[in-house]
C-alpha positions in Angstrom: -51.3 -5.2 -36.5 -51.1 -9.0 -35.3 -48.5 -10.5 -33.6 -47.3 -13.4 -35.2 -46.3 -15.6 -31.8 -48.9 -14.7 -29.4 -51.6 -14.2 -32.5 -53.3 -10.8 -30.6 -53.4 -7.5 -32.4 -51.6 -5.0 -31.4 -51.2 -1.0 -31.7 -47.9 -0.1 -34.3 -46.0 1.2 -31.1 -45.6 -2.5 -29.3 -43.7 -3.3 -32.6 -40.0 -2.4 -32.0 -38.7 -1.1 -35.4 -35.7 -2.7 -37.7 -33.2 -0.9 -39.2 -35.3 0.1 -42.3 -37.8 1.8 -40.2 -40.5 -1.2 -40.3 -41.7 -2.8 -37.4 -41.2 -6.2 -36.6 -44.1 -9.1 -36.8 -43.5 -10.3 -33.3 -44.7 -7.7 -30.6 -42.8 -6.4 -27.8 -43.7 -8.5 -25.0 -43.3 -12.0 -27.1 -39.9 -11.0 -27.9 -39.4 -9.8 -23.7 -40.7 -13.1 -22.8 -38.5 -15.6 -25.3 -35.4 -13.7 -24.4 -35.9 -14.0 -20.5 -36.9 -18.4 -21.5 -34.3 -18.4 -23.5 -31.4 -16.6 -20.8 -33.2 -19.2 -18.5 -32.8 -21.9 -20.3 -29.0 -21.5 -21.2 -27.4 -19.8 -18.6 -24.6 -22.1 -18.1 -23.9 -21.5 -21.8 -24.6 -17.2 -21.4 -22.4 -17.3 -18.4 -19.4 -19.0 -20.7 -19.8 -16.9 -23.5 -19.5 -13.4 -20.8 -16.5 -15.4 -19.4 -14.9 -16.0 -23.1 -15.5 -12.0 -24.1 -14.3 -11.3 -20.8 -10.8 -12.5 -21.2 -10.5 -12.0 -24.8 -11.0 -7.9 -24.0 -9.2 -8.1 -20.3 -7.2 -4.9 -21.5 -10.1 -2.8 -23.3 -12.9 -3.6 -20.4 -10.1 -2.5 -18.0 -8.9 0.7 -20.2 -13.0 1.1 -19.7 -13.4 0.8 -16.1 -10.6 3.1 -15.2 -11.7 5.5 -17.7 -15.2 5.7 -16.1 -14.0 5.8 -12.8 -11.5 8.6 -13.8 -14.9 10.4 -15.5 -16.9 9.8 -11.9 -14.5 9.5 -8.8 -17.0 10.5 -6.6 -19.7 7.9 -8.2 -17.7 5.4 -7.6 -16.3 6.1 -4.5 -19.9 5.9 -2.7 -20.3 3.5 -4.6 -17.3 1.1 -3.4 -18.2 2.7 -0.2 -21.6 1.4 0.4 -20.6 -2.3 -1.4 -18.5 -2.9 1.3 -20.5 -1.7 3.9 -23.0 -4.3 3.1 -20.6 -6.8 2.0 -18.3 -6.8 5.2 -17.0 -10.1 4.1 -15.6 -9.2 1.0 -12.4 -7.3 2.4 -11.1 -10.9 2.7 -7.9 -12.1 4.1 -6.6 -12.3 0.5 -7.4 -8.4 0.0 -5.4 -7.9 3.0 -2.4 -10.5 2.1 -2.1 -8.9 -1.0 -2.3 -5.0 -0.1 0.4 -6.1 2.9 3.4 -5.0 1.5 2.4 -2.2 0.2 0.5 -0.7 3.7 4.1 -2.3 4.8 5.9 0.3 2.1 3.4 3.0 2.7 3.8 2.7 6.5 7.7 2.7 6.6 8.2 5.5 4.4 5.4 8.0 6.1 5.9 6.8 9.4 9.8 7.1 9.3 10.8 8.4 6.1 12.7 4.9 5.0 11.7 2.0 2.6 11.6 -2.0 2.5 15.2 -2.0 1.4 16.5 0.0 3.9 14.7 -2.1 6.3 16.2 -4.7 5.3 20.1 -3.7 4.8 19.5 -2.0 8.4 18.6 -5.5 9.6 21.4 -7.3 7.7 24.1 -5.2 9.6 22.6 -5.3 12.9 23.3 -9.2 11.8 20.1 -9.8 11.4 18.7 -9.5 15.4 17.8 -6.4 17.4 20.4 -4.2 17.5 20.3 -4.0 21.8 20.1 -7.7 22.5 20.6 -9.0 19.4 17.4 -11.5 19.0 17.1 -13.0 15.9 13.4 -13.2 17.4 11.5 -10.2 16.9 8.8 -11.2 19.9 6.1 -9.0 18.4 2.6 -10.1 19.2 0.8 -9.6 16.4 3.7 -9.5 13.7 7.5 -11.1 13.2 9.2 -7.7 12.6 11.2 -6.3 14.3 10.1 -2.1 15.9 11.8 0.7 13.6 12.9 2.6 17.0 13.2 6.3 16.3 14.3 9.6 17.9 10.7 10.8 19.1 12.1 14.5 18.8 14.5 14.0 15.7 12.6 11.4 14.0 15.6 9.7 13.5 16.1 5.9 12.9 18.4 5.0 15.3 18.3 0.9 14.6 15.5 -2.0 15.0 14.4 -3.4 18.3 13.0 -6.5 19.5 9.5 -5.8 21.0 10.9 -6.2 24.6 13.9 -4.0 24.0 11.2 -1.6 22.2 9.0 -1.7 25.1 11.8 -0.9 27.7 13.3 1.9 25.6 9.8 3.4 25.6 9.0 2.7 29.6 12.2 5.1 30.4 10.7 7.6 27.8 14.4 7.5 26.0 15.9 9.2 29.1 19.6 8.3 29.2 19.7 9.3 32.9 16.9 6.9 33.8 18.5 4.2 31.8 21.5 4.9 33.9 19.9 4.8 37.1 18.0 1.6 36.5 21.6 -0.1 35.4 22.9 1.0 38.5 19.9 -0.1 41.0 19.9 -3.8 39.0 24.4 -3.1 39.7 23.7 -2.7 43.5 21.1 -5.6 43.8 23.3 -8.3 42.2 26.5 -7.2 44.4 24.0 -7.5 47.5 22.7 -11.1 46.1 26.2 -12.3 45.2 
């Protein structure tokens, strides 16, 4: 059989078939080799056309994704495993403003068995400051909350702390005698300075 772009002949096989059964007049390879011209040729307008169908089926490509990753959670565990292991940069600062609130959530609720809004009201009746010095300043170094400070026995929320209130409380270990002690060293010094 001849092909009729390229002009060679050809064995039946190199012919893909049409729906009737028949093959095709152009071979195989010709038809390979326009479509990979053609995507070259007009990718701006083959990239539009994926970006059109993309948004037009948002919901449906989305019902799909979860559906496969439902079908293979292991697949696409290793799989979102080892992209990010050789993309490093792609757990971007937006990834990690936007999951913030929820790690916030998550932490508050595991860590000390309270949410966001109890957070909050706790805050709002300490008047909003730490409830030993009563900062409106939280003083943390790497954030601008204020420390959940909790029975370490109990688990208890007992209020929120500034960091250097947090810091004391947790050099005396929460030991009401030391506390007491130390209040009555700092008493002695100022009566011997005044």
């Amino acid at each position: 059989m001849k092909c009729n772009r390229c002009k060679e002949n050809k064995l039946e096989f190199e012919f893909p078939k049409k729906p009737n059964g028949k093959p095709t007049r152009i071979c195989k390879n010709c038809i390979s080799k326009y479509g990979r011209e053609y995507r070259r040729q007009n990718k701006h307008l083959i990239n539009e056309r994926k970006k059109q169908h993309a948004e037009k089926n948002k919901s449906k490509i989305a019902a799909y994704q979860k559906a496969y990753r439902e079908k293979n959670k292991e697949k696409a565990k290793e799989y979102h495993k080892q992209y990010l292991k050789k993309n490093p940069q792609k757990r971007t600062e937006e990834q990690k403003v936007r999951l913030k609130p929820y790690l916030r959530e998550f932490h508050l609720k595991k860590k000390y068995g309270i949410t966001e809004a109890d957070y909050e009201r706790m805050l709002s009746d300490q008047g909003g400051g730490c409830v030993i010095c009563g900062t409106k300043d939280p003083r943390g170094r790497n954030h601008n909350r204020f420390h959940v400070d909790h029975c370490h026995i109990t688990g208890i929320v007992r209020g929120l702390l500034c960091s250097r209130c947090n810091v004391g409380l947790g050099s005396f270990q929460d030991d009401v005698t030391l506390l007491n002690k130390a209040i009555s060293y700092l008493a002695r010094q100022a009566k011997n300075v005044g």
